[in-house]
C-alpha positions in Angstrom: 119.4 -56.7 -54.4 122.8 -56.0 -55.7 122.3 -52.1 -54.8 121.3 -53.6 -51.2 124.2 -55.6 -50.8 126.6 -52.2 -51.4 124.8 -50.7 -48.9 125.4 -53.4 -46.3 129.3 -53.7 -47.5 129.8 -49.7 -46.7 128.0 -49.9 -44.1 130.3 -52.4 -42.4 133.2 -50.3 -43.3 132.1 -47.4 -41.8 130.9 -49.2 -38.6 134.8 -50.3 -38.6 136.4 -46.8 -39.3 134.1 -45.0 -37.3 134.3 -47.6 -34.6 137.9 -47.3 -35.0 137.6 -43.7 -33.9 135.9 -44.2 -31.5 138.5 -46.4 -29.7 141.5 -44.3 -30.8 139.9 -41.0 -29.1 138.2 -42.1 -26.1 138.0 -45.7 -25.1 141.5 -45.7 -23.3 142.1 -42.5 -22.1 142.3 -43.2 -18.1 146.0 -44.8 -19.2 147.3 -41.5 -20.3 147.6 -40.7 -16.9 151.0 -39.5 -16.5 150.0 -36.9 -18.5 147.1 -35.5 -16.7 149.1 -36.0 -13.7 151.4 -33.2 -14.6 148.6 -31.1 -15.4 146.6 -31.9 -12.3 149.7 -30.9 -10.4 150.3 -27.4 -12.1 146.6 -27.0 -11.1 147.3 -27.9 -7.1 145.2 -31.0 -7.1 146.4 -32.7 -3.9 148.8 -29.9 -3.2 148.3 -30.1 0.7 149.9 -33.3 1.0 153.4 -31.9 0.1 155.4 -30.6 3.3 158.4 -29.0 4.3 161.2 -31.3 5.1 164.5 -30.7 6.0 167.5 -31.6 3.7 170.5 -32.8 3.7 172.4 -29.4 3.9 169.6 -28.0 6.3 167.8 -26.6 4.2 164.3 -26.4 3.6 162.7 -28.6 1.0 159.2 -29.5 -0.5 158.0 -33.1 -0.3 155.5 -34.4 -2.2 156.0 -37.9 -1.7 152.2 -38.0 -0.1 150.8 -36.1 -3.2 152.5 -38.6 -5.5 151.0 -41.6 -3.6 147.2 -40.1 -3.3 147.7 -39.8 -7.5 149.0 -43.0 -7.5 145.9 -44.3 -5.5 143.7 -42.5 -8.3 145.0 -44.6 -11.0 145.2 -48.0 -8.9 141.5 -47.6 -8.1 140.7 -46.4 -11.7 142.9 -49.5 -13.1 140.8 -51.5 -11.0 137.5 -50.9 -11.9 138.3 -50.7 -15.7 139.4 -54.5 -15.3 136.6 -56.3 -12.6 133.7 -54.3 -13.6 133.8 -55.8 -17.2 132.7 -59.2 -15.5 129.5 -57.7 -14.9 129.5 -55.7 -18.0 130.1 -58.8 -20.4 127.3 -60.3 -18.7 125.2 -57.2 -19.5 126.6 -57.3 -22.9 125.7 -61.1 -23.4 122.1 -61.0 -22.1 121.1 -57.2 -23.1 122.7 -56.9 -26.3 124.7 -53.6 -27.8 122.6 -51.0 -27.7 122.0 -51.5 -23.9 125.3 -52.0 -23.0 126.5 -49.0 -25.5 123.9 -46.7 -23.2 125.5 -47.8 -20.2 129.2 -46.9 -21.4 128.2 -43.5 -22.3 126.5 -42.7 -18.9 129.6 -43.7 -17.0 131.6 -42.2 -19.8 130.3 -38.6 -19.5 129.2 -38.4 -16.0 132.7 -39.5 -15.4 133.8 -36.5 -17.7 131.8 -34.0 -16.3 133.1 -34.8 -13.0 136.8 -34.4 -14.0 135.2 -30.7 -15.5 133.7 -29.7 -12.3 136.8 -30.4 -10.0 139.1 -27.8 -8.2 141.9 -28.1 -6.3 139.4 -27.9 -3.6 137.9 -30.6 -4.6 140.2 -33.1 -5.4 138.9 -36.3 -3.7 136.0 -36.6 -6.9 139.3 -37.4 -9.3 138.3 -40.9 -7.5 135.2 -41.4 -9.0 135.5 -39.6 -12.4 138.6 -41.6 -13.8 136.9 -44.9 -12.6 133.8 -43.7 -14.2 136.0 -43.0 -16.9 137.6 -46.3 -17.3 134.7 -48.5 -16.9 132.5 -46.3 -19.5 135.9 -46.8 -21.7 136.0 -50.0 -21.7 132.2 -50.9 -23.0 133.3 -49.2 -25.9 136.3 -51.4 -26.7 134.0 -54.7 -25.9 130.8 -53.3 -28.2 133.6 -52.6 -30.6 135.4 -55.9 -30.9 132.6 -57.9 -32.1 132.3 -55.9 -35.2 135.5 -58.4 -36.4 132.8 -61.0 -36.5 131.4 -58.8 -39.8 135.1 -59.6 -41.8 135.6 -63.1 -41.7 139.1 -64.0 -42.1 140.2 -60.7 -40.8 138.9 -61.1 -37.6 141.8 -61.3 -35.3 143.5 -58.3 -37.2 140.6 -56.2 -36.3 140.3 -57.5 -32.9 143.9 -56.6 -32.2 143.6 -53.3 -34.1 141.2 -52.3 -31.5 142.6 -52.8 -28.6 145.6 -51.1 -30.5 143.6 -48.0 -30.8 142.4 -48.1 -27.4 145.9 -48.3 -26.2 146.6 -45.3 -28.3 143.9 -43.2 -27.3 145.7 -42.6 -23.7 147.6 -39.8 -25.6 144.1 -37.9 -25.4 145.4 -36.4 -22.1 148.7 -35.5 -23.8 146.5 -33.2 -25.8 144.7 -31.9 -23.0 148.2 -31.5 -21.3 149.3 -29.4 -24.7 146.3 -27.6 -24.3 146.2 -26.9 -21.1 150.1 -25.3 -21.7 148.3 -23.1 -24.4 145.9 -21.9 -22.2 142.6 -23.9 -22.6 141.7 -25.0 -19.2 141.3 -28.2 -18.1 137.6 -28.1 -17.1 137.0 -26.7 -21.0 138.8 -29.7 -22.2 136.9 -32.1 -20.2 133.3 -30.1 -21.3 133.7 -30.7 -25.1 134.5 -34.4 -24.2 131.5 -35.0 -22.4 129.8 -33.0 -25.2 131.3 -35.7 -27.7 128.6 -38.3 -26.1 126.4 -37.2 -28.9 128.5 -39.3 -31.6 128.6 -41.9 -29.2 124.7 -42.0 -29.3 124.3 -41.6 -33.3 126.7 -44.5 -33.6 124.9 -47.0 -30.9 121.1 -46.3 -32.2 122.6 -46.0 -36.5 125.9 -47.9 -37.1 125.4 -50.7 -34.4 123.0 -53.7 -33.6 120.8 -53.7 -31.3 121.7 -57.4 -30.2 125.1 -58.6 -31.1 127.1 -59.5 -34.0 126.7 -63.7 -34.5 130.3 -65.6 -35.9 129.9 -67.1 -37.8 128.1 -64.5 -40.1 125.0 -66.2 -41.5 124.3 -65.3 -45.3 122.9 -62.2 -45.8 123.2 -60.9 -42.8 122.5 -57.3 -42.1 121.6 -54.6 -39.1 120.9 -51.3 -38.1 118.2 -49.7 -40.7 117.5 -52.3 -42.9 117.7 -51.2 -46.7 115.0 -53.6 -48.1 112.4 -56.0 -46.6 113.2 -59.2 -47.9 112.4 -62.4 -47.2 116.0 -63.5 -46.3 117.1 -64.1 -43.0 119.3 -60.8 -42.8 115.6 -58.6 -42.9 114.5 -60.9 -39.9 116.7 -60.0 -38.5 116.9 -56.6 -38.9 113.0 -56.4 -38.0 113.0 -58.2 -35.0 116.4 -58.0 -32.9 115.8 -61.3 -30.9 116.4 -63.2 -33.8 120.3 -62.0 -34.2 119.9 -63.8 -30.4 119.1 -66.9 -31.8 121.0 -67.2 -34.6 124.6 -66.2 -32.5 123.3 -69.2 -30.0 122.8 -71.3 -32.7 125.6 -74.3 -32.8 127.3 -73.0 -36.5 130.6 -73.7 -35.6 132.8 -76.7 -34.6 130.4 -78.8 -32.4 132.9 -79.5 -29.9 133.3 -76.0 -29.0 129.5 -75.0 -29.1 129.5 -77.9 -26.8 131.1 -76.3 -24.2 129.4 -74.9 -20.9 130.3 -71.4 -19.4 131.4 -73.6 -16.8 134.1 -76.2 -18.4 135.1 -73.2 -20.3 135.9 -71.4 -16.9 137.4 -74.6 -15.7 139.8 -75.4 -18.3 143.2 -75.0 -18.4 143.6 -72.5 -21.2 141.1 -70.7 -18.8 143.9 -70.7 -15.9 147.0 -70.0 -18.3 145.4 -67.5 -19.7 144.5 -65.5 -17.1 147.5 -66.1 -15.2 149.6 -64.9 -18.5 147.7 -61.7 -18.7 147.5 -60.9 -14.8 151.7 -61.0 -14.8 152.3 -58.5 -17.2 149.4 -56.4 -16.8 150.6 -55.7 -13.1 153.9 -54.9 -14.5 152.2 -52.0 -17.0 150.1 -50.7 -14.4 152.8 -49.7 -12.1 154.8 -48.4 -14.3 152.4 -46.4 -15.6 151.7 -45.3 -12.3 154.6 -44.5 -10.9 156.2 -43.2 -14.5 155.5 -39.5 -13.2 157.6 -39.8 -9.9 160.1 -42.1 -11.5 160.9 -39.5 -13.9 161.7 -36.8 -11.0 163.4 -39.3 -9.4 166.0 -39.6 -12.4 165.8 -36.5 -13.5 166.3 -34.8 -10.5 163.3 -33.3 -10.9 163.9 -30.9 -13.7 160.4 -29.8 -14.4 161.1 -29.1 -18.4 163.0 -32.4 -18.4 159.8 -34.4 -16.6 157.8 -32.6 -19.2 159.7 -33.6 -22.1 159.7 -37.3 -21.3 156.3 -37.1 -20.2 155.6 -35.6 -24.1 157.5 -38.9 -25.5 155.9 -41.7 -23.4 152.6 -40.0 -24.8 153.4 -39.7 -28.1 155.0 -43.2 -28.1 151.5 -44.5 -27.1 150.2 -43.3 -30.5 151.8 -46.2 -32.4 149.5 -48.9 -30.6 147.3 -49.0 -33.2 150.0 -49.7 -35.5 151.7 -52.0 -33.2 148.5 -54.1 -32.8 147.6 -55.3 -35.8 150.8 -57.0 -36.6 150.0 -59.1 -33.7 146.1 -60.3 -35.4 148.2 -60.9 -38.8 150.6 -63.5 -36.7 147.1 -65.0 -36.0 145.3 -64.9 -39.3 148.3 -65.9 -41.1 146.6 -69.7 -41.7 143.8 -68.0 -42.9 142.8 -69.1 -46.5 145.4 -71.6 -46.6 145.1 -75.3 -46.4 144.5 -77.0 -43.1 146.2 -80.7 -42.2 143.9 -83.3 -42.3 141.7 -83.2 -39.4 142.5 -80.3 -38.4 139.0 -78.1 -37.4 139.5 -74.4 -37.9 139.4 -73.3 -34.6 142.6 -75.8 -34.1 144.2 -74.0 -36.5 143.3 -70.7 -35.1 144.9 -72.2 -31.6 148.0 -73.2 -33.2 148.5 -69.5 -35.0 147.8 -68.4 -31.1 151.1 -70.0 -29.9 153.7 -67.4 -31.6 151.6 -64.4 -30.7 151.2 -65.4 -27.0 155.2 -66.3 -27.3 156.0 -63.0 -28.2 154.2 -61.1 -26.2 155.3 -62.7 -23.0 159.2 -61.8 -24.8 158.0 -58.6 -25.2 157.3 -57.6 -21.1 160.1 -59.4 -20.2 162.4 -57.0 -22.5 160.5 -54.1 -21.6 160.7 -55.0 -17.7 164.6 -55.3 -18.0 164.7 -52.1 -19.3 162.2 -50.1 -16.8 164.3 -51.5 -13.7 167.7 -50.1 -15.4 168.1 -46.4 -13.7 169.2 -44.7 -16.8 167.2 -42.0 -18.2 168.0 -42.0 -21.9 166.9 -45.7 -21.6 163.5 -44.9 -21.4 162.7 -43.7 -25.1 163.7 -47.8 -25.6 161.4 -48.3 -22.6 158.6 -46.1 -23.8 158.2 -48.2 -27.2 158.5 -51.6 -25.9 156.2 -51.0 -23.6 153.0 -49.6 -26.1 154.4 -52.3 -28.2 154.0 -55.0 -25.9 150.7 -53.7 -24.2 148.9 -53.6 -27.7 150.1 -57.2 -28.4 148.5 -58.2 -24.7 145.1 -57.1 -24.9 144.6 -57.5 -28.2 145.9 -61.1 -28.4 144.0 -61.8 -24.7 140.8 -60.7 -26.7 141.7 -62.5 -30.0 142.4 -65.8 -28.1 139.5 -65.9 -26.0 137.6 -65.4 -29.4 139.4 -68.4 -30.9 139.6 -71.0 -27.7 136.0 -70.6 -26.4 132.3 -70.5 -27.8 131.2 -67.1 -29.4 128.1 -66.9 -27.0 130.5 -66.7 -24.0 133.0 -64.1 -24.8 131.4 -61.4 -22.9 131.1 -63.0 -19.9 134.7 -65.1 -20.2 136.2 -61.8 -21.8 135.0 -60.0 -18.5 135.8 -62.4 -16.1 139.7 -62.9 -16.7 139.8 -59.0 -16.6 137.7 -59.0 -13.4 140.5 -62.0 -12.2 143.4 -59.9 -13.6 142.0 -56.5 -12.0 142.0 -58.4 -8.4 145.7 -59.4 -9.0 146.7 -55.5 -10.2 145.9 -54.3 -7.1 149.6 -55.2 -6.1 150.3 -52.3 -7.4 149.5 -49.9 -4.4 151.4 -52.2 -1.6 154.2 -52.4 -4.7 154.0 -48.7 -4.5 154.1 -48.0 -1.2 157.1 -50.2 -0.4 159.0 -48.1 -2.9 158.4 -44.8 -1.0 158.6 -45.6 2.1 161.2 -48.9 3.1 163.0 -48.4 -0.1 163.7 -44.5 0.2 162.3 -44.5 -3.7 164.2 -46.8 -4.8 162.0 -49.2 -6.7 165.1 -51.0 -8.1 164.3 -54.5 -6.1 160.7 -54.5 -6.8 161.9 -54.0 -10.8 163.7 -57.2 -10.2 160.9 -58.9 -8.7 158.5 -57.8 -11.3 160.7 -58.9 -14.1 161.3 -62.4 -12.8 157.5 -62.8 -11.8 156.8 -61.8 -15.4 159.1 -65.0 -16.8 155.7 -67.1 -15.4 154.0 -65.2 -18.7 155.6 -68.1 -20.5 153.9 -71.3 -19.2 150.7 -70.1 -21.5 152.4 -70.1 -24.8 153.7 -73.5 -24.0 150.5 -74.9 -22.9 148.7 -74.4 -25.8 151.9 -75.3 -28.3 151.5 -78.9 -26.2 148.0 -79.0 -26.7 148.3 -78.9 -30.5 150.6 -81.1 -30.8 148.9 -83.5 -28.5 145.9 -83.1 -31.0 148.3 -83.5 -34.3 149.5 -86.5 -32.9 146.1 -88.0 -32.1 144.9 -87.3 -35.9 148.0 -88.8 -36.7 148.0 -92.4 -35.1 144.1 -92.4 -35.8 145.1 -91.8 -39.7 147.8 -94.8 -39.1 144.6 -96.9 -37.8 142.5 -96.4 -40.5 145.0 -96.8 -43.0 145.7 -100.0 -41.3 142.4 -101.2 -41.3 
């Protein structure tokens, strides 16, 4: 038994690290854009939009204003679908189970791979499709991923958090295509061994993952994937008959009240609406600066190719350090963890009441990082660049980790998708954002920065919210102590 239980503990371990990996090579990638952008460019993608136009001196000058905008499209689309089509993919994760799920990431995942490999120049338009394909496939393996947190108890939020850091790290996947596509490998080669990379994928789903999911909290014993002994404990149940992980996640093991709770007065509360208000704001704000970063650049730059290039390189590299950026933010949540609770006090208030600082900060965080994307000063943008990875790794992970703590386990998929379907509908600002910037504001995006920045001050009402809520629960505890006392 003790030999089993080793086996179990390593296996966890490497189900983390590997799906750590996973997340920090692949899972993200579509967000690395402004990387691949550069490259697509060098490789004429689009090219027929740029025309002559006439400059200021007379001369004869290139614009590419409408290539710029088609790219941007790309990414606005891709963004898109990587946020609404997790609604229906949390409900296939919630009613199907892992390995289901894990199957349909990969499909979309390397179809949308192989398309990027077939493209030309000629055939631009299927960049649409692939980086969508892309994105959606990407994000099933961050959400397969996440539950494996359930497996480590009081280091849940950190591991949460640490994936989405990874995932935000993994968009410098096209910086290395981009250094390898200046070395000579072609793009089409790069996107070929990625699609080939599907076969981990697969080993990973059908040997290092359940079939079903991973309950919270972990019953005794528990155990998946090839079972290492056939005993009579509920972990070989489960093991031999996936349904039964089913039951035993649906089964009420935590606080009562929350168990209580229908999909339905979970969708209607108002952490619900905070929340997804919260992470709509500043998740508008990332997206279009990620998506106009490449023509922002040439615009302050003057557009010095080697300069665009260079800055290009940093923003990349910067994006490395989300998965040391992340976990920071799961430690601010699982700091109570261990210690004593007040009197009363149910664990998932506790967990609410870590939530406050971490939602605090990261709403700080984009404001900061918004102040300094709207100032027109190049050398700025290293500050930028690291605020910005810093502050998306604290908002997805902490949007994941709270919906883990302020709901029931058995709806995360489908709550988890929904406020990113929500959040996807408001991101599409982005392109009419976009467009006003090229065209009425002569590429100036300095008033929509402003309006951006002030929009993302609304990011705040969350925090507060829930900080009012536990203390309108503390006091409660408190005056019914003073009645029983009393009594």
């Amino acid at each position: 038994m003790m030999g089993c239980e080793n086996t179990l503990a390593v296996r966890r371990w490497f189900t983390f690290a590997t799906g750590l990996v996973e997340c920090l090579c692949f899972a993200g990638a579509v967000f690395g854009w402004a990387s691949l952008v550069f490259v697509l460019k060098t490789e004429g993608y689009f090219s027929s939009l740029c025309v002559n136009t006439t400059g200021v001196n007379g001369s004869y000058v290139l614009d590419c204003s409408g290539q710029d905008e088609q790219f941007s499209l790309v990414f606005t689309i891709a963004s898109f679908m990587n946020n609404f089509l997790t609604l229906p993919n949390g409900f296939l994760f919630d009613r199907f189970g892992t390995t289901v799920a894990r199957l349909f990431g990969i499909f979309l995942y390397t179809t949308g791979t192989l398309m990027v490999a077939f493209s030309t120049s000629a055939l631009s338009n299927l960049l649409f499709p692939a980086l969508s394909l892309l994105a959606v496939g990407g994000i099933m393996f961050l959400m397969t991923n996440m539950q494996v947190g359930n497996l480590f108890g009081s280091r849940r939020s950190t591991i949460i958090t640490l994936y989405n850091g990874a995932f935000d790290s993994s968009s410098a996947l096209f910086l290395v295509i981009k250094l390898l596509h200046e070395s000579g490998i072609s793009l089409s080669t790069s996107f070929f061994f990625l699609s080939a990379c599907s076969v981990i994928h697969l080993l990973r789903t059908f040997f290092l993952m359940p079939r079903k999911l991973i309950p919270y909290p972990l019953p005794d014993h528990y155990t998946y994937g090839i079972s290492c002994g056939k005993s009579k404990t509920l972990s070989s149940k489960v093991a031999a008959n996936g349904d039964a992980q089913r039951t035993v996640e649906e089964t009420p093991m935590t606080n009562p009240t929350t168990q209580e709770k229908s999909f339905r007065q979970c969708l209607l509360s108002r952490f619900f609406v905070w929340h997804l208000l919260w992470l709509s704001v500043m998740q508008l704000r990332h997206y279009l600066f990620i998506g106009t970063l490449n023509p922002m650049l040439h615009r302050l730059t003057a557009g010095e190719p080697s300069l665009v290039s260079k800055y290009i390189n940093a923003f990349a590299i910067t994006q490395l350090c989300g998965v040391l950026c992340a976990p920071w933010n799961g430690l601010i949540m699982d700091r109570h963890k261990g210690k004593p609770r007040a009197a009363g006090e149910s664990e998932q208030e506790a967990d609410l009441r870590a939530s406050v600082l971490s939602l605090f900060l990261t709403a700080l965080q984009c404001v900061l990082f918004s102040v300094c994307a709207a100032t027109p000063y190049l050398p700025l943008q290293y500050l930028t660049f690291v605020l910005q990875v810093l502050n998306r790794s604290f908002l997805y992970g902490g949007n994941a980790a709270f919906i883990s703590v302020a709901f029931p386990s058995c709806h995360f998929g489908k709550l988890y998708g929904l406020v990113m379907a929500l959040s996807a509908v408001f991101s599409l600002l982005q392109y009419p954002f976009f467009a006003l910037v090229s065209g009425p504001l002569g590429g100036d995006p300095l008033y929509v920065n402003v309006a951006l920045t002030l929009l993302s001050v609304f990011a705040f009402i969350h925090p507060l919210s829930v900080y009012l809520h536990c203390r309108r629960r503390a006091s409660q505890r408190a005056s019914s102590e003073a009645i029983t006392v009393s009594s």
